[in-house]
N, CA and C of each residue as an Amber inpcrd file, in Angstrom:
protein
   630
-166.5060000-182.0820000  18.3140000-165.8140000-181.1820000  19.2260000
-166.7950000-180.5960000  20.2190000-166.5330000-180.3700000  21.3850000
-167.2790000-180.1190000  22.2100000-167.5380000-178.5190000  22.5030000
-168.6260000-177.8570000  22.7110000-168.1320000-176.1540000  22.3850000
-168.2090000-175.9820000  23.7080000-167.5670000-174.9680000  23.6690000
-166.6590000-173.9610000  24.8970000-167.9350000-172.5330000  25.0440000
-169.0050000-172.5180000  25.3930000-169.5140000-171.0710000  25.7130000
-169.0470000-170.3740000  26.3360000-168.4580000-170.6600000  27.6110000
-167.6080000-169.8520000  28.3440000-166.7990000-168.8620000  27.7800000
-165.5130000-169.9540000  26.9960000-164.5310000-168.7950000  26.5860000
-164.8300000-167.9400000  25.4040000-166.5280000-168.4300000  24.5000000
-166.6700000-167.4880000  23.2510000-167.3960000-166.2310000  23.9570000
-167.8350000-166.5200000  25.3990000-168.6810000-165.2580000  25.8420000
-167.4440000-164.5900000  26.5100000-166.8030000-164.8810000  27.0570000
-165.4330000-163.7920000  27.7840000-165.1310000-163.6950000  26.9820000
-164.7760000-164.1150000  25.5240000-163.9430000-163.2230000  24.2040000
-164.7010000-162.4930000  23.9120000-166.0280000-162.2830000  23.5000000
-166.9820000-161.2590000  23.1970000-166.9880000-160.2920000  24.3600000
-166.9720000-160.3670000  25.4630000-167.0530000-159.4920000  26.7040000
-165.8520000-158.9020000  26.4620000-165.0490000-159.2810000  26.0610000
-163.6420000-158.3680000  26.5040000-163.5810000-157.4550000  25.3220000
-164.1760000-157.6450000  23.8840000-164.4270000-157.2700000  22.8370000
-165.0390000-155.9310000  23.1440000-166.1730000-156.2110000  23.8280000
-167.6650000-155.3340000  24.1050000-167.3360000-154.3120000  24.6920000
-166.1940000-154.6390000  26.1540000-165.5650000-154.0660000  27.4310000
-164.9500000-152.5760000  26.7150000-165.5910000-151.9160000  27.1100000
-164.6350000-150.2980000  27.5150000-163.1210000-150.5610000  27.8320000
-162.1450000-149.9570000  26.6300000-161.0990000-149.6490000  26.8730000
-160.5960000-148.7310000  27.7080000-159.5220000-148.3200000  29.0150000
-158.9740000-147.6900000  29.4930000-158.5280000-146.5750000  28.2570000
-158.2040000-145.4760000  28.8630000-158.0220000-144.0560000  28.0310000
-156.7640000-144.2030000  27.2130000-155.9170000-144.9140000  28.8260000
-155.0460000-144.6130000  28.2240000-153.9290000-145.4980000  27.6300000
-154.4370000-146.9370000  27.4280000-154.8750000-148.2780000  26.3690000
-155.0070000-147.7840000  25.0690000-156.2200000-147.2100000  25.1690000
-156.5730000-146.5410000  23.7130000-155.6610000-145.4790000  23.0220000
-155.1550000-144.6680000  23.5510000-153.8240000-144.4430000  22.7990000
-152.7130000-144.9850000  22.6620000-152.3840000-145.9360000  23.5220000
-151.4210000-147.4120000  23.5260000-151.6070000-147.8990000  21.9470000
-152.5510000-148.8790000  21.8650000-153.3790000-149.2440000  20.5100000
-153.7090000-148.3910000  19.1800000-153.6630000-146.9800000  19.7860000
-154.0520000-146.5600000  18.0390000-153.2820000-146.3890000  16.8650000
-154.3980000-146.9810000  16.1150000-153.1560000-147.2760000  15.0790000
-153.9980000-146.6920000  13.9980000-153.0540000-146.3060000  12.9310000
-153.7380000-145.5030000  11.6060000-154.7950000-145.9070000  11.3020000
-155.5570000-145.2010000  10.3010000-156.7510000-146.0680000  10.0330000
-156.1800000-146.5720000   8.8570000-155.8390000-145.5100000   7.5200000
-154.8860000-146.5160000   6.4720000-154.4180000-147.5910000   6.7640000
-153.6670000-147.7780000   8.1440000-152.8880000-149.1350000   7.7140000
-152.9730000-150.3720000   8.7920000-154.4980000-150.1470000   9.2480000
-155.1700000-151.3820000   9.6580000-156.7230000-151.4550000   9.1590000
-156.9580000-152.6970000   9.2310000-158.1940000-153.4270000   8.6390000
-158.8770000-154.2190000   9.2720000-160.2910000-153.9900000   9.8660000
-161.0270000-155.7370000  10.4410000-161.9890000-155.9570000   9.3500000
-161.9750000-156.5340000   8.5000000-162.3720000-156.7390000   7.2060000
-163.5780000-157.9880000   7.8830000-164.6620000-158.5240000   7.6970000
-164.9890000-159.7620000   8.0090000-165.1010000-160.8270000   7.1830000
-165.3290000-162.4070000   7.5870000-164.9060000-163.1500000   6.8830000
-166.3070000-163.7690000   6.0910000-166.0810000-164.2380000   5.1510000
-167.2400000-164.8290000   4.1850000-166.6450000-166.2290000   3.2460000
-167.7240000-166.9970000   3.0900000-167.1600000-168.1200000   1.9920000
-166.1010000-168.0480000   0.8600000-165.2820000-169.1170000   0.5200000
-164.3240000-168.3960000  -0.1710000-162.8590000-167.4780000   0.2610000
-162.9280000-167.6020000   1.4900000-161.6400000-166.5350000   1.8100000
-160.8050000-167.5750000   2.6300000-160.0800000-167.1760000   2.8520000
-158.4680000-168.2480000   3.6190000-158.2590000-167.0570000   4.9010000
-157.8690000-167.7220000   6.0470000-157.8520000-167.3740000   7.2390000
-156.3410000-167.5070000   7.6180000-155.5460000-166.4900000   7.2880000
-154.0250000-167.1850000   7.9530000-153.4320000-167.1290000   9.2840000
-153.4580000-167.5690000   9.5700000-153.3860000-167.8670000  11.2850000
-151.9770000-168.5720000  11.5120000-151.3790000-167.1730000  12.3790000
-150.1490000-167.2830000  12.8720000-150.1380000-167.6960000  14.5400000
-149.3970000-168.5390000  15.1010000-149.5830000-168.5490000  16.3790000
-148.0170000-168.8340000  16.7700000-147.4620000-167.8210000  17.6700000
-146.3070000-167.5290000  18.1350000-145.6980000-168.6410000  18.6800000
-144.2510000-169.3050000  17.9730000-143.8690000-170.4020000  18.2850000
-144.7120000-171.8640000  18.4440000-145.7600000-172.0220000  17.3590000
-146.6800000-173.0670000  17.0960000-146.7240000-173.4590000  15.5680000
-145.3800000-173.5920000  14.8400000-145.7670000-173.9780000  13.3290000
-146.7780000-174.8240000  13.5650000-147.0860000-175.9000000  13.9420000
-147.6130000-176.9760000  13.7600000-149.4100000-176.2760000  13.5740000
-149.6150000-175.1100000  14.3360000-150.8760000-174.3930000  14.4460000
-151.0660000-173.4110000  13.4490000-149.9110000-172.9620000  12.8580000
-150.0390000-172.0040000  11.7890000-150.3640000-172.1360000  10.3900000
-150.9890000-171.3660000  10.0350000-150.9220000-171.9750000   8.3240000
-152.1420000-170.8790000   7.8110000-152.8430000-171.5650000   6.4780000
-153.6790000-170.6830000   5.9810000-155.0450000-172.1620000   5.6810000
-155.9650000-171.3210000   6.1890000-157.0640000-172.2650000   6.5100000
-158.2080000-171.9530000   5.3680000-159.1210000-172.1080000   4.7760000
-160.0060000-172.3800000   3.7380000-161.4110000-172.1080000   4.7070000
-162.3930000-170.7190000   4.5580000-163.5830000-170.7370000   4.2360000
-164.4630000-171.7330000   3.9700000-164.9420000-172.4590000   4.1170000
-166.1360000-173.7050000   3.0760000-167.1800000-172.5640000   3.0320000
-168.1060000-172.9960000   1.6060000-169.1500000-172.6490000   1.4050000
-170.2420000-172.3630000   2.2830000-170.3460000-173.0440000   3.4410000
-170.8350000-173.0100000   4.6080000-170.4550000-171.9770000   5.8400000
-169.2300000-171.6730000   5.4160000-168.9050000-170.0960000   5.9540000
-168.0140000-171.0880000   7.0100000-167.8300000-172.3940000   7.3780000
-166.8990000-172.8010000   8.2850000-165.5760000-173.3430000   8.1160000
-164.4990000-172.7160000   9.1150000-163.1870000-173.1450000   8.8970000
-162.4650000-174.1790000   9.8410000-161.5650000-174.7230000   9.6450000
-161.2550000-176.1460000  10.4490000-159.9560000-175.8360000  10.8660000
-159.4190000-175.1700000  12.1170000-158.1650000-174.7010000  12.6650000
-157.5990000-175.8740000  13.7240000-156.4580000-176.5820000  13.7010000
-155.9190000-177.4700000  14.1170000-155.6810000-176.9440000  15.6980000
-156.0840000-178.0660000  16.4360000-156.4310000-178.1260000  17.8180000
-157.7200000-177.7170000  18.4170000-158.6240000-176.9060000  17.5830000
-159.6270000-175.9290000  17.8230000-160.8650000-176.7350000  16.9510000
-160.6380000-177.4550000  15.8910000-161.5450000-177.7300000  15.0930000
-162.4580000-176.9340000  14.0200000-164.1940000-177.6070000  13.8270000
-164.8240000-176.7760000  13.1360000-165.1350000-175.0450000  14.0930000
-165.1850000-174.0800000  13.0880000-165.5690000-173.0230000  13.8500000
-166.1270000-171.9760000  12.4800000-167.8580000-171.9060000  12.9120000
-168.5180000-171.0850000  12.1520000-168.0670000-169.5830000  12.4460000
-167.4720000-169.0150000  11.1370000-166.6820000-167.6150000  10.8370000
-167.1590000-166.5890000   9.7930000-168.5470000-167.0910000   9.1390000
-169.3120000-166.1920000   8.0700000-169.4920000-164.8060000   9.2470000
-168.9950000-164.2080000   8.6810000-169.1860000-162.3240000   9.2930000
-169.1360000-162.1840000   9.9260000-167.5060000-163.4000000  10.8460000
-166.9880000-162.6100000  11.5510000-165.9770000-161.5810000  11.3440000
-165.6880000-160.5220000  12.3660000-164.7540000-159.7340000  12.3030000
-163.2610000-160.7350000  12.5060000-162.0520000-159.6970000  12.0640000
-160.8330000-160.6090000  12.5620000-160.6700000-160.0800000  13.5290000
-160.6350000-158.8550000  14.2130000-160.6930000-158.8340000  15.6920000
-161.1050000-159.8950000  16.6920000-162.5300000-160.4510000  16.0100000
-163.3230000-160.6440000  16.7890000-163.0770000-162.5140000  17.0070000
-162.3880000-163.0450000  15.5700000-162.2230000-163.8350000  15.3760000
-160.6630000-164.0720000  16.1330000-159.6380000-163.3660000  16.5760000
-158.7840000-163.0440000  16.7540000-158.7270000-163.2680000  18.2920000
-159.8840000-162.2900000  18.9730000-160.5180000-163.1830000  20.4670000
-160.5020000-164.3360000  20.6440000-161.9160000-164.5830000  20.2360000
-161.9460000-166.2890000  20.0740000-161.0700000-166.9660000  20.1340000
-160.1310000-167.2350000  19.2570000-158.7770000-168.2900000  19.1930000
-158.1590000-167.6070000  20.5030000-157.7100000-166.7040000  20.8070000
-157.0920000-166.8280000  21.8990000-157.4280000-167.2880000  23.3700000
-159.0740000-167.2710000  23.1350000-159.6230000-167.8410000  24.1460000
-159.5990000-169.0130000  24.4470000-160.0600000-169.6680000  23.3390000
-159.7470000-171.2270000  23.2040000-158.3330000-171.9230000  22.6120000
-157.0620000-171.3350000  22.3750000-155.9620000-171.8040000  22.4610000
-155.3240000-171.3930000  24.1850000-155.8640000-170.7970000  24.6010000
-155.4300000-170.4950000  26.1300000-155.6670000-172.2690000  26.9970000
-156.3660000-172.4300000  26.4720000-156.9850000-174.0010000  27.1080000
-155.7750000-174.5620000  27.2370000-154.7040000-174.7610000  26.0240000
-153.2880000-175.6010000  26.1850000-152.5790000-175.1990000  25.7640000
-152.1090000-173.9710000  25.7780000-151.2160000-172.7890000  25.5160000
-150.9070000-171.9110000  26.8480000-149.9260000-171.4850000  26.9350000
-149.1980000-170.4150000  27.8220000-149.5490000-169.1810000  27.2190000
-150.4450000-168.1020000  27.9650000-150.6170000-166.9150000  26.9780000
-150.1730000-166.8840000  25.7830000-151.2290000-167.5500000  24.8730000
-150.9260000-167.5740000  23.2800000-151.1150000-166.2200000  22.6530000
-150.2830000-165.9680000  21.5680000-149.9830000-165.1040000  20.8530000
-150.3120000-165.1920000  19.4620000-151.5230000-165.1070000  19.1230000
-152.0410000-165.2400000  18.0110000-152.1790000-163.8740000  16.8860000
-152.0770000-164.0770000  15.1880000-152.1120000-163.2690000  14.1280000
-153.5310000-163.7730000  13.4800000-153.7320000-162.6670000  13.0640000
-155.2110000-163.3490000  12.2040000-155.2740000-162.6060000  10.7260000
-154.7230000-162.9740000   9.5180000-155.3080000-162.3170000   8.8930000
-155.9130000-163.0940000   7.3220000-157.1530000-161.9780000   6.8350000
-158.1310000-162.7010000   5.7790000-157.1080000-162.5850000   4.6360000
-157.4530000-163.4870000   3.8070000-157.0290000-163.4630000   2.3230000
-158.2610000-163.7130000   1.1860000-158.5850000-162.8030000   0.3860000
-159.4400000-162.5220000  -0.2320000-159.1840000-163.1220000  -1.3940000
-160.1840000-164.0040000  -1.9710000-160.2170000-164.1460000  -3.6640000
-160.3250000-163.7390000  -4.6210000-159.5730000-163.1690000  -5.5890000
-159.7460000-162.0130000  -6.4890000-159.6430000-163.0130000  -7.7630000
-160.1100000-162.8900000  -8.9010000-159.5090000-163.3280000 -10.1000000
-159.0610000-161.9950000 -10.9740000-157.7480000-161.6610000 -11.0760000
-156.8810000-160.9630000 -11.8280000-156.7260000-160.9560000 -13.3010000
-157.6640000-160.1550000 -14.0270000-157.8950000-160.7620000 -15.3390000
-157.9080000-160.1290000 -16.4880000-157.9080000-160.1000000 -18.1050000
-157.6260000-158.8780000 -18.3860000-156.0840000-159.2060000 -18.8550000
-155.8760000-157.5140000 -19.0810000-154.3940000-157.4680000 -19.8350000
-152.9700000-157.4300000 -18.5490000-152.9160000-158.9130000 -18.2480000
-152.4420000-159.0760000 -17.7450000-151.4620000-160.0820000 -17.4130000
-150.2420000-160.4620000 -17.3270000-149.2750000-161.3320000 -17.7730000
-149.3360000-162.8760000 -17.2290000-150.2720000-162.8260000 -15.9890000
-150.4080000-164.5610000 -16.0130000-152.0980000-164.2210000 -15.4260000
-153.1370000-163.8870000 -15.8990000-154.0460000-163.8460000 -15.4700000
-154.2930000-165.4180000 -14.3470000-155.4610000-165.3910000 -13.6430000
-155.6720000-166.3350000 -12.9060000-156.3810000-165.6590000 -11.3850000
-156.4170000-166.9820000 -10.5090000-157.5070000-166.6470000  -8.8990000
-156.5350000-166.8380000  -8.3170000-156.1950000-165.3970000  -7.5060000
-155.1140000-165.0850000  -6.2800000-155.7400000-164.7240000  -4.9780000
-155.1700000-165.1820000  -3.9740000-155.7290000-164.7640000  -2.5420000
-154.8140000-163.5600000  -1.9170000-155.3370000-162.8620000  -1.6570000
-154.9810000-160.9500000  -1.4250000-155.1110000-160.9410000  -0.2330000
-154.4550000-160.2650000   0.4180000-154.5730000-159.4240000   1.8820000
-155.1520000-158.0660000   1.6060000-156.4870000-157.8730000   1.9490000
-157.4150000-156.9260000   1.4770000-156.6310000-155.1840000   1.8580000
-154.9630000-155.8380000   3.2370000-154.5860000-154.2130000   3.0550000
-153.6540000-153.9760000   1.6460000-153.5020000-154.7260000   0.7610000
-152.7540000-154.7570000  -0.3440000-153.5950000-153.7680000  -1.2020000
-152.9810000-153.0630000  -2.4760000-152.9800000-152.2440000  -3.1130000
-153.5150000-153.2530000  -4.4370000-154.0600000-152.4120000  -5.1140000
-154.3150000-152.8700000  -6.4190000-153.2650000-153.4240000  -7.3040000
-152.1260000-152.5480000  -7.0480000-151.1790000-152.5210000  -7.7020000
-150.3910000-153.9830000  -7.0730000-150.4220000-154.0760000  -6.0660000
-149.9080000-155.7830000  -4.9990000-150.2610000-156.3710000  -6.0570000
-151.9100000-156.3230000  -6.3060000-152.4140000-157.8480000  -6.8940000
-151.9730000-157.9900000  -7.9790000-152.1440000-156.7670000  -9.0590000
-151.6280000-156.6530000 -10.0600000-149.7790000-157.8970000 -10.6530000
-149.4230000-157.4680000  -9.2980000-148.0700000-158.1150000  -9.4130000
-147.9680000-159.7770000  -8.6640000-149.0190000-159.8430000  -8.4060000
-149.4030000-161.1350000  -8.2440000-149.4380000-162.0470000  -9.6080000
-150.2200000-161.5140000 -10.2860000-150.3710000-162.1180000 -12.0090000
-149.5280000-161.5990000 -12.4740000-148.7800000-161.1890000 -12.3080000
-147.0300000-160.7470000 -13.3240000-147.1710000-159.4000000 -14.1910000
-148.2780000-158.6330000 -13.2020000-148.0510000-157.1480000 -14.0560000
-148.9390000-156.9660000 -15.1140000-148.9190000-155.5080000 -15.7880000
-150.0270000-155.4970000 -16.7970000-149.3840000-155.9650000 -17.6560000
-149.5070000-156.4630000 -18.9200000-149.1560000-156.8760000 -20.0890000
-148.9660000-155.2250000 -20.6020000-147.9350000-155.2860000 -22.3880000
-147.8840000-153.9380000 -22.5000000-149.0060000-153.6690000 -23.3370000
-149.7770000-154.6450000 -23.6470000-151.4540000-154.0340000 -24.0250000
-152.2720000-153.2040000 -23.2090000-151.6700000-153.4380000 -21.9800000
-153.2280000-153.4190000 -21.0440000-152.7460000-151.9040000 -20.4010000
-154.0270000-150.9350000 -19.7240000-154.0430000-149.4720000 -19.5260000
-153.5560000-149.8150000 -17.9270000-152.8470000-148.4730000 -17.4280000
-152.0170000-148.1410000 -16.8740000-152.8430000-147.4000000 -15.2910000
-154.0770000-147.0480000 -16.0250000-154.3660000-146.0160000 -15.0620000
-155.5140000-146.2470000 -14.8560000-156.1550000-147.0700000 -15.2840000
-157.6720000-148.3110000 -15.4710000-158.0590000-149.1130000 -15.6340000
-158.5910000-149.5770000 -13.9180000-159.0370000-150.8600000 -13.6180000
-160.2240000-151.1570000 -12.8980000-161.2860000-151.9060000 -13.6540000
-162.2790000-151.9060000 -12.8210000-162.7660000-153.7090000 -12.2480000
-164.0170000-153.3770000 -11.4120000-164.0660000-154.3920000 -10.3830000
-165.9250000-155.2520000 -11.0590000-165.7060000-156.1290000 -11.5440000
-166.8460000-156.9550000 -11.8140000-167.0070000-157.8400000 -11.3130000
-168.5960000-158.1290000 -10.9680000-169.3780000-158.8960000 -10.0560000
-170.3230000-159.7610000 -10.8630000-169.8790000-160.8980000 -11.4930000
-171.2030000-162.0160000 -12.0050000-171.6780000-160.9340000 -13.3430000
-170.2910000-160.7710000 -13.5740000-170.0450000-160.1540000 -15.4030000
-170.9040000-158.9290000 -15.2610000-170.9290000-158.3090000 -14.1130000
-171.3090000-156.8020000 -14.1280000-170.2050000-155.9240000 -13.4090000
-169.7450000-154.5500000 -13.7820000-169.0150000-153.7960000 -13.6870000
-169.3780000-152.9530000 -12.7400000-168.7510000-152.8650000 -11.4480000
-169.0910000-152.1080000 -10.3220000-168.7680000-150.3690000 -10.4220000
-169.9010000-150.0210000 -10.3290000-169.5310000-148.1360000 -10.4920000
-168.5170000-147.8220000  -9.5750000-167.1520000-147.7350000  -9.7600000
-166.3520000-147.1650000  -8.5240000-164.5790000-146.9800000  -9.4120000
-164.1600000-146.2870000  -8.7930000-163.1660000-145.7760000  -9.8060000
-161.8820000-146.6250000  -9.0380000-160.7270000-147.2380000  -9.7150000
-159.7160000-147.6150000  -8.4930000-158.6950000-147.6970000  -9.4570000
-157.5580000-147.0390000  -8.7290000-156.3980000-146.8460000  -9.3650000
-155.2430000-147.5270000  -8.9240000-153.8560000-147.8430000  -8.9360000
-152.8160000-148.5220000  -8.5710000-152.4520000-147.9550000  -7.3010000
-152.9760000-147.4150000  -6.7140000-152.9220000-146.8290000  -5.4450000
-153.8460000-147.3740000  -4.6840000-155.1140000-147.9170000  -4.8250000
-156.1710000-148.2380000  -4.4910000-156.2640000-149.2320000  -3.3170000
-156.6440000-149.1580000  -2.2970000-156.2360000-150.6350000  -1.1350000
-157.9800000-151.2310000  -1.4790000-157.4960000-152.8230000  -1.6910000
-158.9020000-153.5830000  -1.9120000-159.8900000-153.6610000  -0.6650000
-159.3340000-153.0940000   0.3900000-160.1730000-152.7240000   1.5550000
-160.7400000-151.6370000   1.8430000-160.9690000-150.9880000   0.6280000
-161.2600000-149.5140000   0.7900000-162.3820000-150.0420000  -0.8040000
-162.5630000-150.8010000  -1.0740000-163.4220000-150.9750000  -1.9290000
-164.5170000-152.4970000  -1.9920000-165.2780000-152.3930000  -2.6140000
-166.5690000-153.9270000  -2.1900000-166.1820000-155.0650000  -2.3380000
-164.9590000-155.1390000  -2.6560000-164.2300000-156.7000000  -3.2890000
-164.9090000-157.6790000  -2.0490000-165.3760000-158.4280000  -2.9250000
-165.9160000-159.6850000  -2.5420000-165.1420000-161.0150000  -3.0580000
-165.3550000-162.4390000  -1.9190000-164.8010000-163.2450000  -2.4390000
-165.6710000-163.6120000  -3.8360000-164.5560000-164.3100000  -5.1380000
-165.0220000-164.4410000  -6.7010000-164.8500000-163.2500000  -7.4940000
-164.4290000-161.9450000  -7.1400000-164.9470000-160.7640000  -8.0290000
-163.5150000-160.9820000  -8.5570000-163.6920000-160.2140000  -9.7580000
-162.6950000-159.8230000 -11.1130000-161.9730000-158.5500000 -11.0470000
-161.1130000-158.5980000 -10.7990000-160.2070000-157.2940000 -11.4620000
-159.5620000-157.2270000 -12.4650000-160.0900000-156.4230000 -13.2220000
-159.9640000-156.5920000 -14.7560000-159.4240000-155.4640000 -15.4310000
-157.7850000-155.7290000 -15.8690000-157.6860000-155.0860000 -17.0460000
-157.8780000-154.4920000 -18.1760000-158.5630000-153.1380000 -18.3700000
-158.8960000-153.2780000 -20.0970000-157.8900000-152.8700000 -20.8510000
-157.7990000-153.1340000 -22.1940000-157.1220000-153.1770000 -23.2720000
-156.8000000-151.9760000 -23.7710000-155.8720000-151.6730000 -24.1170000
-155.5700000-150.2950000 -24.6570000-156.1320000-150.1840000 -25.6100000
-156.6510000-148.5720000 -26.2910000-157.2970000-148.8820000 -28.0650000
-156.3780000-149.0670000 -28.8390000-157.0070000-149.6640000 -29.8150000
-155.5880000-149.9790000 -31.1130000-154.7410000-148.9450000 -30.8960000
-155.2810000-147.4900000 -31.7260000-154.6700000-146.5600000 -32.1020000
-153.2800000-146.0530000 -30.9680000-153.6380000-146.2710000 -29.1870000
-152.9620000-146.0450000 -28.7630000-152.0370000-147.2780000 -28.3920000
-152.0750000-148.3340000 -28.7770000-150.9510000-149.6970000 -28.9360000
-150.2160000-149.5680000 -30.1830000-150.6580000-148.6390000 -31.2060000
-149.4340000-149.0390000 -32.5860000-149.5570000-146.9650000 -32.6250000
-149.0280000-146.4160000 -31.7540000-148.7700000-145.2110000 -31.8930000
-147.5650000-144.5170000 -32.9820000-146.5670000-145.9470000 -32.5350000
-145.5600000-145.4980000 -33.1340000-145.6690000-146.0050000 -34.5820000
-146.4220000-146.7990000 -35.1810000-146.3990000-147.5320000 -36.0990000
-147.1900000-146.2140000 -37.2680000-148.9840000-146.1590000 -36.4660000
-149.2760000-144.7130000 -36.9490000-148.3490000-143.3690000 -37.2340000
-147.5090000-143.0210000 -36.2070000-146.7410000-141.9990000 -36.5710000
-145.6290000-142.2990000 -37.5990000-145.1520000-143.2650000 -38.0060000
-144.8170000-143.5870000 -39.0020000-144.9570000-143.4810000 -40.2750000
-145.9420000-143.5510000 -40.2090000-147.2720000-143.8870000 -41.2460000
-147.5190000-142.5060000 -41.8360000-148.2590000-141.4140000 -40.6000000
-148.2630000-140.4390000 -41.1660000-147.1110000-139.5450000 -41.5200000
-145.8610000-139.6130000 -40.7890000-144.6920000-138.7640000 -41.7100000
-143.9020000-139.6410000 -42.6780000-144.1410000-140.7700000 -43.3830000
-144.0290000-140.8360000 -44.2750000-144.9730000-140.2840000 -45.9090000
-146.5210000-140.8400000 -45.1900000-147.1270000-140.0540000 -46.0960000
-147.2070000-138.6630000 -46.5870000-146.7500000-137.8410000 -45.4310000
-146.4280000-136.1760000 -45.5220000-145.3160000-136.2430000 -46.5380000
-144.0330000-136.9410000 -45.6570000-142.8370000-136.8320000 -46.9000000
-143.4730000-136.8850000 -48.3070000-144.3420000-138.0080000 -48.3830000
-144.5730000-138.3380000 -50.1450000-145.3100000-136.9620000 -50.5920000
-146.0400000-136.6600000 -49.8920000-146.8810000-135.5710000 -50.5080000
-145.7710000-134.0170000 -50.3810000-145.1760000-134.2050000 -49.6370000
-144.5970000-133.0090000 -49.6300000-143.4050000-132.7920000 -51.2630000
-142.8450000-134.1740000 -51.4240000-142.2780000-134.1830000 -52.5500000
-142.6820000-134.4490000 -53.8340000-144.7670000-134.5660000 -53.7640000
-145.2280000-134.0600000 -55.0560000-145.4840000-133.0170000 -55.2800000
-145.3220000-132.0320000 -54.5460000-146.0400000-130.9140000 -55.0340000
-145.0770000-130.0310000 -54.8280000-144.2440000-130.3670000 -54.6410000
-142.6400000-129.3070000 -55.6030000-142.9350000-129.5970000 -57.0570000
């Protein structure tokens, strides 16, 4: 494929370019509920392009950090932004497109694991909630804790607290990392079995010592 400098330097320029004032309040948008997350090996690129099934789909990271987008070809994307990545394609689908209308968003590799009803490796939209992914693998199992979940990296446990509220973009999730269920303790999985247990034994004792 032949590269285009032109249109990757006017996509970066327009990137770089000072927004008008009053653009910038046009555009603002929450910070909660947008994300330019950047991209790394391992992640899927889903790329929507307005009235172009044939261009749309969800594209694959290589190890090499490069992704292969139909009409556009190879294109090195290790740390890029999706903004930035988001430019780009529109620069170079403009080539044989009518002001194209392009979506860009990452999907992250999580393995969902733990007390959890179909454990396994799901690809996440990093503005998704813990609780999203969670229901990706079919929920906690009724072993598994309710209110604790943590994030391991190459079988080490990341110091950071995240709850079912939690957006995976608000935390280090990397492509490969684990979100992992832990197990309830016995005592609190056979609660009812224990309480059983002990008011029967009360009954017995209570009716020896009449």
């Amino acid at each position: 494929m032949r590269t285009r400098p032109l249109h990757l330097a006017l996509a970066f320029a327009l990137l770089a370019a000072p927004m008008p004032a009053a653009a910038q309040q046009e555009q603002a948008v929450p910070v909660n509920a947008r994300v330019n997350v950047v991209l790394n090996p391992g992640d899927r690129v889903r790329l929507k392009v307005w009235r172009e099934p044939d261009l749309s789909g969800d594209f694959q990271v290589d190890e090499d950090g490069i992704v292969v987008f139909p009409k556009v070809g190879r294109m090195y994307v290790q740390r890029i932004s999706t903004d930035s990545l988001k430019a780009m394609l529109i620069a170079l689908y403009a080539e044989s497109l009518r002001s194209p209308s392009v979506e860009v968003t990452v999907l992250r590799r999580v393995s969902v694991l733990g007390s959890v009803r179909a454990p396994g490796l799901y690809y996440v939209d990093p503005t998704n909630t813990v609780a999203d992914a969670l229901a990706l693998a079919g929920g906690i199992s009724p072993d598994g804790k309710q209110d604790q979940f943590e994030l391991i990296r190459a079988g080490k446990r990341l110091p950071i607290k995240l709850t079912q509220d939690s957006r995976l973009a608000d935390s280090p999730m990397q492509p490969g990392d684990q979100l992992w269920v832990p197990e309830r303790s016995w005592l609190s999985r056979n609660a009812t079995v224990v309480a059983a247990v002990l008011t029967g034994v009360a009954i017995v004792f209570a009716a020896t010592v009449r």
